[in-house]
C-alpha positions in Angstrom: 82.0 129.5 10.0 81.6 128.1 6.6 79.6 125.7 4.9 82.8 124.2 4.0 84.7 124.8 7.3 82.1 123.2 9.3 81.7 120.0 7.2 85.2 119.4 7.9 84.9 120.4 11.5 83.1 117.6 11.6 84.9 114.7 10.0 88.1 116.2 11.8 86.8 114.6 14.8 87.5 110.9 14.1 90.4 111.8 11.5 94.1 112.7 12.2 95.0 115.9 13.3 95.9 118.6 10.5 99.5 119.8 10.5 100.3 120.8 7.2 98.4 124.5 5.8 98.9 125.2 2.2 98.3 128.0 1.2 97.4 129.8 -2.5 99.3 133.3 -3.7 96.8 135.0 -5.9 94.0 136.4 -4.2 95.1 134.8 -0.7 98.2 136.0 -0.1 98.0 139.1 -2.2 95.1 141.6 -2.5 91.8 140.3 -4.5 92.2 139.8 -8.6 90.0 142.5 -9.3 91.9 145.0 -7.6 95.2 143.9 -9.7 93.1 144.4 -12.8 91.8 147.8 -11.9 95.5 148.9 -11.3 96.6 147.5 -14.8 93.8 149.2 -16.3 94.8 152.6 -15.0 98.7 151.7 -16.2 97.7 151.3 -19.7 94.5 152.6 -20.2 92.4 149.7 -21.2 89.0 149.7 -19.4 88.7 146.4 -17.3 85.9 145.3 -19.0 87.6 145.4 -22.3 90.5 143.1 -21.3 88.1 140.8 -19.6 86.9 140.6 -22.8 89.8 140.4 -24.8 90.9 137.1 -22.7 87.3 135.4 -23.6 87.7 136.0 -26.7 91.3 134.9 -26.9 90.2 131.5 -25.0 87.2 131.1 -27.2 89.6 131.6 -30.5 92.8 129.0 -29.2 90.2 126.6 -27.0 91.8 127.6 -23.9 92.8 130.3 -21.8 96.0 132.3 -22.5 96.6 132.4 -18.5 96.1 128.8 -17.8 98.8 128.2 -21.2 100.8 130.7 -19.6 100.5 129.3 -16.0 101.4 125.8 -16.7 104.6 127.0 -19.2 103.3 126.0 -22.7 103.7 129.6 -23.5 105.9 132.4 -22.9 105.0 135.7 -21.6 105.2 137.8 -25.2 103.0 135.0 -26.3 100.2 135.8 -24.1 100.6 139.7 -25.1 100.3 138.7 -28.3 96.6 136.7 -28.0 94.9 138.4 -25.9 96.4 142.6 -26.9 95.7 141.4 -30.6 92.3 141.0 -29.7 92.2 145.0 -29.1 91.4 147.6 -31.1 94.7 149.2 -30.3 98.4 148.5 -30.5 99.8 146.6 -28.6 103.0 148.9 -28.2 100.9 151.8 -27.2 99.5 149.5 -24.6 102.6 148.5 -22.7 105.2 151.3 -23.8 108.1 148.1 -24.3 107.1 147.3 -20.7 107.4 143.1 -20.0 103.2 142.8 -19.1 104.3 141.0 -15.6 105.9 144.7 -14.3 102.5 146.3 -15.3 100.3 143.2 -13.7 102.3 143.4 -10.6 101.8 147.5 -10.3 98.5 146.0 -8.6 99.5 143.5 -6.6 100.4 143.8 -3.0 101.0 141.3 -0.1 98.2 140.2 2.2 100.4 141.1 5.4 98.0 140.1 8.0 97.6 136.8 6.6 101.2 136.8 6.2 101.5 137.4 10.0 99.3 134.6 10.6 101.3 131.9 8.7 104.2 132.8 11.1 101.8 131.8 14.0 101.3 128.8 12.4 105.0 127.4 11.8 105.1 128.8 15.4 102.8 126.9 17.1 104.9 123.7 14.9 103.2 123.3 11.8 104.4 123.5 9.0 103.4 125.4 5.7 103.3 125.5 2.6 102.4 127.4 -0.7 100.8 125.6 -4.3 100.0 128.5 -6.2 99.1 128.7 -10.7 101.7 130.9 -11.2 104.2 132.1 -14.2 107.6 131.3 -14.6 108.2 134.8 -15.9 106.9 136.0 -12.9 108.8 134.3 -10.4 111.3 137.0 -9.3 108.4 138.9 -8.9 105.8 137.4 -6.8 109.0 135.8 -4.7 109.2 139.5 -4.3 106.5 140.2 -2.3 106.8 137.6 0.4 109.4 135.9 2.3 109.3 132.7 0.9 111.7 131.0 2.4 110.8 131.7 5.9 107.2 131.2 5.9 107.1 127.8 3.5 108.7 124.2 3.9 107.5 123.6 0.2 106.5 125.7 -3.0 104.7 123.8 -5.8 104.2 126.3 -8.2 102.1 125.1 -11.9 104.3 127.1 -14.1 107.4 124.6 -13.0 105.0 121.5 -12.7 103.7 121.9 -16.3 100.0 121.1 -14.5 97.9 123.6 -12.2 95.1 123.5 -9.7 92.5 122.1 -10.0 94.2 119.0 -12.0 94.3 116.2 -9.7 97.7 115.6 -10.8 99.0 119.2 -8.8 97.2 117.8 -5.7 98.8 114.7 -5.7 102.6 116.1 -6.1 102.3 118.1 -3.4 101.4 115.1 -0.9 103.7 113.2 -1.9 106.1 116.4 -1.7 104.8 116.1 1.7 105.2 112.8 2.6 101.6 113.7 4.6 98.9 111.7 4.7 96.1 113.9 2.7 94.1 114.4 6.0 96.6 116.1 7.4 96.8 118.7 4.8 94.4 121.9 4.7 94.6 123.8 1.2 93.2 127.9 1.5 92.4 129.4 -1.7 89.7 132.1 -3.1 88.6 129.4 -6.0 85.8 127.0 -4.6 86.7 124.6 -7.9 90.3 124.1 -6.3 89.1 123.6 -2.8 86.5 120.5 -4.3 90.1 119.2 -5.8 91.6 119.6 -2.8 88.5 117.7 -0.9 88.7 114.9 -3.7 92.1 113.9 -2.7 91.7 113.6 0.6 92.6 116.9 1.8 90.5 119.1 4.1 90.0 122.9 2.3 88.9 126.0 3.0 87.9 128.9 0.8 89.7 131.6 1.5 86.8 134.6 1.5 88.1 137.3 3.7 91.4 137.5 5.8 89.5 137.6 9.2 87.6 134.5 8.0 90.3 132.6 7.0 92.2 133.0 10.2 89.2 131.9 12.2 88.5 129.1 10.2 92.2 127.7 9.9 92.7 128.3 13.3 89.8 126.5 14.9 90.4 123.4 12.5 94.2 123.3 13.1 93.4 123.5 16.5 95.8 126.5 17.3 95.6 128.0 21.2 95.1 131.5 20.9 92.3 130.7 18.3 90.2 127.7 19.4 88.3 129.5 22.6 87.5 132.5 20.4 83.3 132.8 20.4 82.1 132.8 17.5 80.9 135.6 15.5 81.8 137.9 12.5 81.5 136.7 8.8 80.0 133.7 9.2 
């Protein structure tokens, strides 16, 4: 059990019971970043280390990340090609072949199915679910894709439609009162420990989503589901 999981073991004790999961997309519900960059790297040939780099430099030249412009909507797709390919020493056509750079990004991505599974045991057991994910407008047809949304969520809060993404307070705060949940009835998973803390500052409980096996034993000891709760411990830890 986590650091994280276990502090909020405890306070879950004298507070109301959780009912709501939210869950992220990237990296939860989808296989790690790193593998969706290693994919895109093979597609166009840029090594992974070199596009890294061409998005720090890209943030360091416009004072803020092309992804978190991109994921909130104050720019479009072809404008994000443009900063961060620019910053290459190669052309940008060569790069993507007229490809849009969302069908090359999602050549990595693939759906987390046993975590998948796992939401469906929660709504099951009479929860409900939801999803509050940085995503890209663009992308949306896309990363709908590759789950079913609407039978695994009651809500989607998604940044590129919100015009704010996590860990802004503001996100955290649309989405409970989406809710209509008291905050310590929500638990948020995600992979980013700095949207988990945003989570926790509101109110909610969080855990960080490290591993699939993890994250089912951690969600279901706090949520209190059957088949989990008398599990002995053990496992990542």
């Amino acid at each position: 059990m986590t650091h994280e999981t276990r502090a909020d073991a405890a306070a879950f004790a004298g507070a109301p019971a959780v009912t709501t999961l939210v869950c992220d997309y990237g990296g939860v519900l989808t296989n790690p970043l790193a593998e969706t960059y290693a994919v895109f790297s093979d597609s166009t040939g840029i090594p992974v280390e070199d596009l890294q780099a061409a998005f720090g430099r890209s943030t360091r030249r416009y004072g803020v990340s092309p992804m978190a412009e991109l994921e909130t909507g104050a720019i479009a797709e072809d404008e994000l090609v443009r900063r961060v390919l620019s910053e290459l020493d190669t052309d940008p056509g060569d790069v993507l072949r007229g490809r849009p750079f969302g069908e090359v990004w999602f050549r990595g991505r693939r759906s987390n199915e046993e975590l998948t599974a796992f939401l469906r045991t929660v709504r099951a057991a009479g929860h409900r679910v939801g999803l509050l994910t940085n995503n890209v407008r663009e992308w949306e047809p896309r990363w709908r894709a590759t789950l079913p949304v609407a039978e695994l969520f009651d809500i989607v809060v998604d940044s590129s439609r919100e015009g704010v993404r996590k860990p802004d307070p503001e996100i955290y705060r649309r989405l409970v009162a989406r809710l209509g949940a008291d905050p310590e009835t929500v638990l948020l998973l995600d992979d980013l420990e700095e949207n988990c803390a945003a989570a926790r500052a509101q109110g909610m409980h969080a855990i960080r989503f490290d591993t699939t096996d993890q994250a089912v034993r951690d969600v279901g000891r706090l949520m209190r589901l059957p088949a989990l709760v008398d599990e002995p411990s053990g496992g990542n830890s």
